[in-house]
C-alpha positions in Angstrom: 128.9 49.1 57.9 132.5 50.5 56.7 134.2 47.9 54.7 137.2 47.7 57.4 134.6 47.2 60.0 133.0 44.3 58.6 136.6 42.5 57.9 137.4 42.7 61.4 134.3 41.2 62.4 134.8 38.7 60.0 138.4 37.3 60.9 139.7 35.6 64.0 140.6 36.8 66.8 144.1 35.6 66.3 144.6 37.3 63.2 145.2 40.6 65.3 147.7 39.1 68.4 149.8 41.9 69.4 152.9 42.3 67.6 155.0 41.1 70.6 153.2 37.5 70.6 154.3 37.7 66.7 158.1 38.7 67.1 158.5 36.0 70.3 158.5 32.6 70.8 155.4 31.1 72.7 157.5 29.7 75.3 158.9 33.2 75.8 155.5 34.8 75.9 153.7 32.0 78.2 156.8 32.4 80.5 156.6 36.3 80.8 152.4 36.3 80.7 152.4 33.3 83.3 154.7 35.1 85.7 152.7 38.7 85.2 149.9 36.8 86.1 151.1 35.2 89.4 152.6 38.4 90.7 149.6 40.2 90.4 147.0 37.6 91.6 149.3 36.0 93.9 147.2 37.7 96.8 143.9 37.3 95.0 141.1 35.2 96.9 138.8 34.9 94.1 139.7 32.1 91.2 137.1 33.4 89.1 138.7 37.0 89.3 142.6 35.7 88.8 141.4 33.2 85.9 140.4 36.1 84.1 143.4 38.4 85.0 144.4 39.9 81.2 148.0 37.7 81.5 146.1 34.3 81.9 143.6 34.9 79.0 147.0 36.5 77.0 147.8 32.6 77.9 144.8 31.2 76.3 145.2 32.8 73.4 148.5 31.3 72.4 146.2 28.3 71.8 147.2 24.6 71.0 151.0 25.4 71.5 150.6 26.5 75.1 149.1 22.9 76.3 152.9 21.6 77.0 153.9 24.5 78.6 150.4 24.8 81.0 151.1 21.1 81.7 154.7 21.2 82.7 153.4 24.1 84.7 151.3 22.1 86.2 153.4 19.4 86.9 156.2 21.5 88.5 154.5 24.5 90.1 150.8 23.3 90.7 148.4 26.3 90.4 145.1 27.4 88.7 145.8 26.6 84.9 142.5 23.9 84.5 140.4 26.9 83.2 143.3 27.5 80.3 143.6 24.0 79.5 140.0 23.2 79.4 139.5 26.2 77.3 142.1 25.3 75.2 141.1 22.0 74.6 137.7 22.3 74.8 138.1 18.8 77.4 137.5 18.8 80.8 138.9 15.2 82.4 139.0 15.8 86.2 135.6 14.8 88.2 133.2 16.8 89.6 134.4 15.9 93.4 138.1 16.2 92.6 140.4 18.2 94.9 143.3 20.2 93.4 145.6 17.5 93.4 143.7 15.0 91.7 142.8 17.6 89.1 146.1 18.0 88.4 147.0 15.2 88.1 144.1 13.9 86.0 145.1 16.8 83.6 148.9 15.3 83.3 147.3 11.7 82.9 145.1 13.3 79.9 148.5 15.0 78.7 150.1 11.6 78.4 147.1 9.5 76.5 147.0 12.6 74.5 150.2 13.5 73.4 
């Protein structure tokens, strides 16, 4: 295996985020990303299909620092962000049975015992 080869293999993921995540703010990204990614699933049945749109895993990689942001998204323009958070945080605390309401609202809940 070439030497560069095995070094990429070998690093995170993160340590190669596009040069525009690196020269923006992750507010600025997750705004732009999060807006990409309504347009062009806005007419998208599928939740599976839209929550793995390239803008919405662009989202989950901004990591830790995008929690905030996904739950104030959450809190003032409900949508399909558990997927993100849960992958973000590795949690999951909205039950099995729970409509989309309740889940986000057990995700802002979580946000406040967590923050």
């Amino acid at each position: 295996m070439e030497p560069d080869v095995a070094k990429n293999i070998a690093e995170p993921f993160w340590a190669h985020r596009p040069r525009e995540i690196e020269q923006r703010s992750t507010e600025e990204v997750f705004r732009q990303q999060a807006q990409t990614w309504k347009d062009e699933t806005k007419h998208c049945s599928s939740v599976k299909k839209a929550v793995t749109h390239r803008s919405y895993l662009r989202i989950i990689g901004l990591g830790r620092p995008a929690i905030p942001l996904l739950i104030r998204e959450l809190d003032e323009r409900p949508d399909h962000w558990f997927v993100a958070l849960e992958s973000i945080t590795g949690e999951d605390p909205v039950p099995e049975t729970a409509t989309f309401d309740q889940a986000v609202k057990a995700w802002i809940e979580w946000w406040n015992r967590h923050r």
